[in-house]
N, C-alpha and C positions, 0 to 999 in steps of 0.2 A: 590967541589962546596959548599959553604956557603950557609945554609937552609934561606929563607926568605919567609916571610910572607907580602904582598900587599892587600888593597883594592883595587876592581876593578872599574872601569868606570859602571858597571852594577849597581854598590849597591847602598843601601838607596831607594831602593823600599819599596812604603807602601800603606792603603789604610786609611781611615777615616771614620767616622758612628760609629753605635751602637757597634762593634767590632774593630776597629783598630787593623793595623798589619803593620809590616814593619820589611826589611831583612837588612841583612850589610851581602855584598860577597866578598870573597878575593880569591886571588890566592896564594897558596906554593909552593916553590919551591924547589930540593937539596936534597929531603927524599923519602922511599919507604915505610916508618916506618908509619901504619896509626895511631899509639897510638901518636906519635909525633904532625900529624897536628892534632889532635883531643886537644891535650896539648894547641898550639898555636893558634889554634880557639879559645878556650875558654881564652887564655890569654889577647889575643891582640879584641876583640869583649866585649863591653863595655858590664856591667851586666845591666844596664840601659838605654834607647836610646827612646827618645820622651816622656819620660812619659811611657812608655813601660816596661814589665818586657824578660830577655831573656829567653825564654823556650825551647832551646833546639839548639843544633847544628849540620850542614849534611854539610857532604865531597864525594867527589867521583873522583877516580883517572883518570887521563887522558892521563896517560903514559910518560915517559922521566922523573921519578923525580917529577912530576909537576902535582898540586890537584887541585881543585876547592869546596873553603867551603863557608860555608851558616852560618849565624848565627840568629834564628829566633825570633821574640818581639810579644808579644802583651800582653792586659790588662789584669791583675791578678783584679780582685775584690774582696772581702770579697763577702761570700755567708751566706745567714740566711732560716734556719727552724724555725716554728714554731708550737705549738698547745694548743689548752686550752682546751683538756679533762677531766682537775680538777685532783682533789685528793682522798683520801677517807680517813674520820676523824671519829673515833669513839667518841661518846657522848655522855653524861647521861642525859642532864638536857635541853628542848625544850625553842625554842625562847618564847614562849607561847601556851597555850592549847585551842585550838578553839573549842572543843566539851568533854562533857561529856553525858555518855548515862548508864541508868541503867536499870537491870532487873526490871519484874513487882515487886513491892511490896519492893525493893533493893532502897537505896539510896548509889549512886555512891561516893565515896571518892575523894576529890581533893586534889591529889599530887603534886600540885604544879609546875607540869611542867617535873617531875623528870619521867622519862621512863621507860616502863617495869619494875614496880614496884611488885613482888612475893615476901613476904613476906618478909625475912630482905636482899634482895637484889635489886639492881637496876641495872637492865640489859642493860641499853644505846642501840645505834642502829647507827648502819655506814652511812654516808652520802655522797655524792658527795660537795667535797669545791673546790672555786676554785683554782684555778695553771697553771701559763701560763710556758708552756716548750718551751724553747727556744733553738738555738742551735747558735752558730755565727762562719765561717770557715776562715782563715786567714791565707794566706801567709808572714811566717816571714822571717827577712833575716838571713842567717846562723851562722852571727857572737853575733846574738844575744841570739840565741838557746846554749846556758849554760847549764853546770851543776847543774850549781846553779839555772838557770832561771826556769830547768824542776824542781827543788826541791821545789820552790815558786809554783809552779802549784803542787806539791803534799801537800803539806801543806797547801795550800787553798782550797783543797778540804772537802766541807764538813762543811763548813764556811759559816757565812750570812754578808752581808756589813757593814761596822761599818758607812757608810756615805751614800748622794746620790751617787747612782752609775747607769748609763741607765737611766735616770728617775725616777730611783726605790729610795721608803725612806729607810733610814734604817732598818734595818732588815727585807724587805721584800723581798732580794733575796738571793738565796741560789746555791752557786757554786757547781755543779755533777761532775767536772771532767774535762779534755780534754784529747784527743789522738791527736798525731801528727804522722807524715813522712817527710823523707829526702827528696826534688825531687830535685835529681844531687846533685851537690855541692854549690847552691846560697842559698836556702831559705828550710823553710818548713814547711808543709798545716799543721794545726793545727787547732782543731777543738774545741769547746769551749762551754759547754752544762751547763744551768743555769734552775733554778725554781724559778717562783714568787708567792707568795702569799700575800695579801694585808693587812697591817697594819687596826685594826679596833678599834674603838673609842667609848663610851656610849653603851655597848652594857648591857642588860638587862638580866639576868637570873632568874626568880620567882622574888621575892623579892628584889636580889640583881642586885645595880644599878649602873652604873657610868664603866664599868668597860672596861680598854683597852689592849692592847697587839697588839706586834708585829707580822706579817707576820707569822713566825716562831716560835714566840712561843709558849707552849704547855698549855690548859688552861683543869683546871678539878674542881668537884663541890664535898665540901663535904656535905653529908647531916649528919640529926641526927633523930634520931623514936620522932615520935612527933602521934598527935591522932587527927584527923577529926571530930568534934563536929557534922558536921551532919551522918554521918554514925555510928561514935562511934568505926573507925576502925583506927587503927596503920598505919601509914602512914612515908615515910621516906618525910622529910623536908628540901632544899636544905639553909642550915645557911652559906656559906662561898663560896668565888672562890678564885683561887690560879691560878696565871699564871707562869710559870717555861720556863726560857730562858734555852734549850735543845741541839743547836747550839753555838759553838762560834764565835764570831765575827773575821772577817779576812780585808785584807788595798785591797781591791781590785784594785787600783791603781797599783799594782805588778803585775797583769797579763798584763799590758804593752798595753790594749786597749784604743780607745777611749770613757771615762765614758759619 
């Protein structure tokens, strides 16, 4: 007896709303072999059906040769985490100094802005900046999960956008990484973990003015010993900023999302 696989007058059962779902059921016939109609469920039951993804297939024998399979759909989404707990940036040199205060009889030295100033050091102080942490999870389809595709996700990691990418300007986001899994043999969940920080413009440091940087990159102040006319005390003096792109830029177009 010649194995055959039928849909039955049952299928294309589904439902509509916020979750849609719908089945396609067939009958097999001619086999005792369950790896076989498991083979031909999955062969003959489209991987797509409505807009639908197929997640999974059920069979259950019914005796004489003769099964009854299930092949089951419904919507795969993209899912997204988020948080904006910030960063933490070390830094020498204050946006500005809003108090000085001195001992009786002491006039206070102004440093300019430059922080935890002890003699020929400047001790900086850590700050909360911010960083929005994202995550974005996505079901790919299996033929497109490469060798090479996973090798573009290793090599962008660790990389900031050379373009807009999400809304984000250049260099303001920064690819962490993604882990994936198989599920069956159609697709697989992939999971896609980013940080932004914002690009910023005119920002002021003591004296010095004008100055921008991206997202990402890394900004520091040098000073020089200079001397406070009203104290008469050595003071360190911020004379320069230097912003260092620290990150390389990556095509984020290759991680295959919607920019």
């Amino acid at each position: 007896m010649p194995i055959t696989i039928d849909e039955t007058y049952r299928s294309r059962e589904g439902t509509e709303g916020d979750q849609p779902s719908a089945e396609l059921r067939f009958v097999i016939q001619g086999t005792d072999d369950d790896g076989i109609v498991r083979s031909l469920l999955l062969a003959y039951s489209p991987r797509d059906y409505l807009g639908l993804r197929r997640t999974g297939v059920t069979f259950e024998p019914l005796g004489g040769e003769i099964w009854e399979g299930t092949a089951q759909y419904s919507k795969q989404e993209a899912q997204f985490t988020f948080d904006t707990g910030g960063g933490t940036q070390h830094i020498s040199q204050s946006r500005g100094t809003v108090g000085i205060y001195a001992a009786p009889g002491e006039i206070a030295p102004n440093f300019g802005g430059a922080i935890g100033v002890n003699d020929d050091q400047v001790a900086g102080t850590d700050i909360t900046v911010p960083v929005y942490n994202f995550t974005e999870t996505h079901y790919i389809d299996d033929l497109l999960v490469t060798e090479a595709y996973k090798l573009k996700l290793f090599n962008l990691t660790g990389k900031v956008n050379d373009g807009l990418f999400k809304g984000f300007a250049k260099g303001e986001l920064l690819f962490l990484g993604a882990s994936g899994s198989k599920r069956g043999k159609d697709d697989w969940e992939i999971t896609f973990r980013f940080a932004a920080s914002p690009n910023v413009a005119g920002l002021s440091l003591g004296a010095i003015n004008g100055i921008a940087k991206e997202g990402w990159h890394y900004l520091w102040v040098r000073f020089t010993d200079d001397e406070d006319q009203g104290s008469h005390t050595l003071i360190k003096k911020p004379i320069s900023a230097y912003v260092e792109q620290v990150y390389p830029y990556g095509d984020f177009s290759l991680l295959g999302l919607a920019g």
